[in-house]
N, C-alpha and C positions, 0 to 999 in steps of 0.2 A: 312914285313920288316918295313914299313911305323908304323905301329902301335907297332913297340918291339922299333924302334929309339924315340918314339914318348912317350912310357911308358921311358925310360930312362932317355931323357930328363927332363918327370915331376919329376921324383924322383931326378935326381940333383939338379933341382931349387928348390923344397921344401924342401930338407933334408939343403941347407945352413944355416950356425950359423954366429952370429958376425952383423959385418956392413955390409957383402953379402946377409943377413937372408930376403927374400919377407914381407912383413908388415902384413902376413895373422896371424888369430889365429889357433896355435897351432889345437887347438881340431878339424879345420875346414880344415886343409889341408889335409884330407886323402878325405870330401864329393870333392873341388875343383879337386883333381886329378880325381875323379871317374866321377865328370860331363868333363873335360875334354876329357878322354879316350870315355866317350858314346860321343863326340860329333866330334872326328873324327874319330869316328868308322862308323859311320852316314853318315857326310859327310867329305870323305877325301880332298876335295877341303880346309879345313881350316886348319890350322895348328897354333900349342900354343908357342908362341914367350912370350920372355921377352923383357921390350922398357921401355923407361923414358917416363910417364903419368906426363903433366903439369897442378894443379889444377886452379881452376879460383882465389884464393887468391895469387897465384905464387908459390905455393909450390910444387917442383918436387921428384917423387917416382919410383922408379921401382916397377912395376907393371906385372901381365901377362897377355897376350891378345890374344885372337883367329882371328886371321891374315888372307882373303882369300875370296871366293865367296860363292854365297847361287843362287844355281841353280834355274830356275821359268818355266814358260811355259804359255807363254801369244801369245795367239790368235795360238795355234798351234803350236807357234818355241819356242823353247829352247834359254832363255837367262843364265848367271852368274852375280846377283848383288854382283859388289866387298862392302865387309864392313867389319870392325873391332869392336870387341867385346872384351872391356878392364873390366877385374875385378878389383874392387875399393876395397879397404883393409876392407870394411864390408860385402864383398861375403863370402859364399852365404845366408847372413841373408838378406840381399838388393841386389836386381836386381843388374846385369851389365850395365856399360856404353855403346851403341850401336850408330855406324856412321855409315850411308853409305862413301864409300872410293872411288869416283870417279878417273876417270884416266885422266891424259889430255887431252884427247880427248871427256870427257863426261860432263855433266852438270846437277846439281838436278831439278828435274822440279819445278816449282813454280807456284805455291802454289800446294803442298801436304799432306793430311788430315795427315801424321802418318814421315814426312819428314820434319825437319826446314829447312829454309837455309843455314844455316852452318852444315846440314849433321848429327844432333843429331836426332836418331828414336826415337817415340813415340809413340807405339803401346798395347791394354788393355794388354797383357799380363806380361809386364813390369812395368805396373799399378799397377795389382794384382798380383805381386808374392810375392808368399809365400812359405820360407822356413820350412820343408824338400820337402814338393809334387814339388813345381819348379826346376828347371834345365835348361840348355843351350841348351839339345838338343830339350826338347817341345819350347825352343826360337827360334832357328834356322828353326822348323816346321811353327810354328806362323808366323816370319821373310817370309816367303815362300810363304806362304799362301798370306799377307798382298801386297807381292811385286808382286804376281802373279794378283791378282786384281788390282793394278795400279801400274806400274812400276816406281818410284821415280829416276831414271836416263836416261839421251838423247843422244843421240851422237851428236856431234857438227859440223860433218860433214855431219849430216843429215837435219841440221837445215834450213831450206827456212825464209829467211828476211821478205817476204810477206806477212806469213803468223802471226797471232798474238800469235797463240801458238804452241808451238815446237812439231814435231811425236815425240813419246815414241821412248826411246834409241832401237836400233837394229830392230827399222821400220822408214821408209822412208813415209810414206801415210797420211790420216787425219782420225782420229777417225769415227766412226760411231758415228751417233748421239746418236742411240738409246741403243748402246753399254756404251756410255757417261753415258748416262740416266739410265743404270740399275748396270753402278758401283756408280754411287752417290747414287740409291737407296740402295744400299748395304751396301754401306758406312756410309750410315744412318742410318742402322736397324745395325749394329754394334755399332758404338757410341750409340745408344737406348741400347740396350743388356748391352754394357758394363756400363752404366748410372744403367740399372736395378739388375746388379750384384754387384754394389757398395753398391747399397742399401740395397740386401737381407743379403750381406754381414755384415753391421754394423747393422739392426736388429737382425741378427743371433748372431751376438756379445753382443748386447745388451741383450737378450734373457741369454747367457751365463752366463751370470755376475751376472745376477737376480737370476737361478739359484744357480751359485758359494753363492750368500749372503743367499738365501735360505738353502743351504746344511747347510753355517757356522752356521745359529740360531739353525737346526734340533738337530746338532752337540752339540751345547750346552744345549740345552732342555736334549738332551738322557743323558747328561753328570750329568745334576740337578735330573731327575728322579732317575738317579742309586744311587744318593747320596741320595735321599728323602728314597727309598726303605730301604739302609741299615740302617737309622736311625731310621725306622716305626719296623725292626728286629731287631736290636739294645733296641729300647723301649718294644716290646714284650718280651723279653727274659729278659727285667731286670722285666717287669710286672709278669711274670711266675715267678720269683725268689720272688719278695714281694708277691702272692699268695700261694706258698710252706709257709713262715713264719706264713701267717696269718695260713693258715691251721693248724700247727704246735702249735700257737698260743691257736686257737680257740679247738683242742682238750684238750692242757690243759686245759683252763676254762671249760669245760663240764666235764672232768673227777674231777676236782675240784666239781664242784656243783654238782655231783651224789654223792661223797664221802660225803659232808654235808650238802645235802638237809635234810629236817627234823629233823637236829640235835637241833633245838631251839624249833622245834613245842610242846605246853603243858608245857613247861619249862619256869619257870620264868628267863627274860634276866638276875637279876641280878645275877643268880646262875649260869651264864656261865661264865668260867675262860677265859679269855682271851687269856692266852697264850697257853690253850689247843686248843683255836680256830682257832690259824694259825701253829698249829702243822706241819711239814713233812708228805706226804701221806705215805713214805716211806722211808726207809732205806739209800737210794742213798739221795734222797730227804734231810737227817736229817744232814747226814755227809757231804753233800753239804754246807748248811745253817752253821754248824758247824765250817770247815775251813772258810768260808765266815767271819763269826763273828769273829775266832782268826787272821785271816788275819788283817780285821779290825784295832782289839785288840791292834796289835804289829805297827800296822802303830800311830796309837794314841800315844803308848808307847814309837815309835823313836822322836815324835813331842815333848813330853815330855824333854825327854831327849832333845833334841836340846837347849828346851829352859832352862833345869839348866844349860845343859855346858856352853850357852851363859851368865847366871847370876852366873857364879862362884860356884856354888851349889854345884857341884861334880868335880873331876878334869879328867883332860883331858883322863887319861889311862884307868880308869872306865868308863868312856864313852864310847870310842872306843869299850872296852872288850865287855859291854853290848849291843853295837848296832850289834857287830860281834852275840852273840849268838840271838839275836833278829831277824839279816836277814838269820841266816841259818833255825830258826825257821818257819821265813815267808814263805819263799822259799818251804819249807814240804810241807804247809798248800796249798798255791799256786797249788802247782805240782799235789796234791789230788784234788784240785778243778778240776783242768782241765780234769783229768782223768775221774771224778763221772762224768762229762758235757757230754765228747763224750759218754759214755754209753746211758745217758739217752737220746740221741740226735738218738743215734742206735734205740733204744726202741722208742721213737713218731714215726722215720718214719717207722720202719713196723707197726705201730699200725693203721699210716694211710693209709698203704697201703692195708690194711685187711680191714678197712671200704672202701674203695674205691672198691674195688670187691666186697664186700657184697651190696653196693647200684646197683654195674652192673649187679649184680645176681637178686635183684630185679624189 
């Protein structure tokens, strides 16, 4: 029953909108409800109250707070440290606020290692918490523990005037000494521990961080090499294309100079015609060179023209006529060249592709 009045509650105080609304972030009051419920599932002695929390600038808030005792067991008997645990509106990314909550009849002891005088705890675990692994309920264990090695409240009906320090609340007697002696020891190898988990702590952090800078340069390096790679195949693939040409190249020149090796040898140079000397090997070849030169021809022949229309030489309607039947001319001549090209372009590359297996044959 405890715990379905206890789940309803949290859901009313969180689900509030408006100026009702607790100061919690959204995204965090679903972890607040759930360390609540584990912590009085735990211990039912506490219970989650909403109160007006007064800050030390004067600024006041409704807040919610875990209200109630933290059961202990010191020297054999069973005591209840009454104390209040107020969440501050950056729970649970920041610990909670923690008091012991004396009653009028009790008093904090003084001086205590994890106790101020005004009732604020101060113990590693509120040191080191760290959200998401931290929670209220390993606080309230911790709290437990802490209070169970030295109890931080007296009763004041127990207190003898004679005496310079007051029995621990819910004993009446005086410490053993030796008792004394091995919770200071204790108390000390605590404070050391939690001295030395501070430290491993921010090396462990430091450590991180080196890493994290580490990952980010790795990250950039793999980022350079991928782009160095594509440019090293990028560059090969255009080097493969300029070696297709030369190839393509270089069998014409040799089919050139098998065709007119020896055509000068024994012959007098001056009885070679020149123009039979750069003859077409071929057909394709002749009619190539052919439209090449009327193409020329007529490009000369629009320039011509340009420049009588320009000096009145001929008039305007003759010109136009002649340059129309000039570029439909051109356009023929053009259109055959292109055509002869891709043939003969068919024709080098099987030509080299049959030398190319005849060298793998050999």
């Amino acid at each position: 029953m405890a715990q379905q009045y206890t789940q309803q509650f949290l859901n009313a105080a969180l689900s509030q909108r408006g100026a009702a609304a607790l100061p919690y972030s959204e995204e965090m009051k679903w972890h607040i409800r759930q360390h609540l419920m584990q912590l009085v599932e735990a211990y039912p002695s506490l219970h989650p109250k909403t109160a007006v929390f007064t800050h030390n600038d004067g600024r006041a808030v409704t807040l919610l707070q875990a209200d109630g005792t933290v059961p202990i067991s010191f020297h054999g008997a069973a005591y209840n440290i009454p104390v209040l645990i107020w969440l501050a509106e950056p729970y649970p990314i920041r610990a909670p606020l923690v008091f012991v909550n004396p009653t009028r009849d009790m008093i904090i002891k003084r001086p205590h290692p994890f106790v101020s005088p005004n009732g604020v705890v101060s113990i590693p675990y509120i040191h080191s918490w760290l959200f998401p692994s931290s929670n209220l309920l390993e606080l309230a264990r911790n709290l437990a523990q802490f209070f169970a090695s030295e109890p931080p409240l007296y009763s004041q009906r127990n207190l003898n005037p004679n005496l310079n320090s007051p029995p621990p609340y819910g004993s009446g007697r005086m410490e053993d000494p030796a008792e004394v002696f091995k919770k200071d020891a204790i108390n000390k190898l605590i404070g050391d521990l939690s001295g030395d988990v501070r430290e491993m702590r921010k090396g462990s952090e430091g450590q991180m961080e080196g890493m994290l800078v580490a990952q980010g340069v790795l990250r950039r390096r793999k980022e350079e090499l991928r782009k160095g790679v594509k440019e090293m195949l990028d560059e090969k693939e255009a080097l493969e294309q300029q070696l297709q040409v030369v190839l393509m190249n270089t069998d014409v020149l040799e089919g050139w100079l098998r065709d007119n090796e020896g055509k000068s040898e024994g012959d007098n140079i001056e009885s070679v015609d020149l123009d039979e000397a750069f003859e077409p090997r071929d057909a394709l070849s002749k009619q190539r060179l052919d439209c090449a030169a009327s193409d020329m021809a007529m490009e000369d022949a629009v320039y011509a023209l340009d420049k009588a229309v320009q000096e009145g030489a001929i008039p305007l309607d003759q010109y136009l006529r002649n340059v129309r039947l000039l570029s439909r001319e051109q356009f023929f001549h053009r259109a055959t060249a292109s055509k002869v090209r891709a043939v003969q372009m068919q024709a080098q590359v099987a030509s080299m592709a049959s030398r190319t297996s005849l060298q793998y044959a050999f």
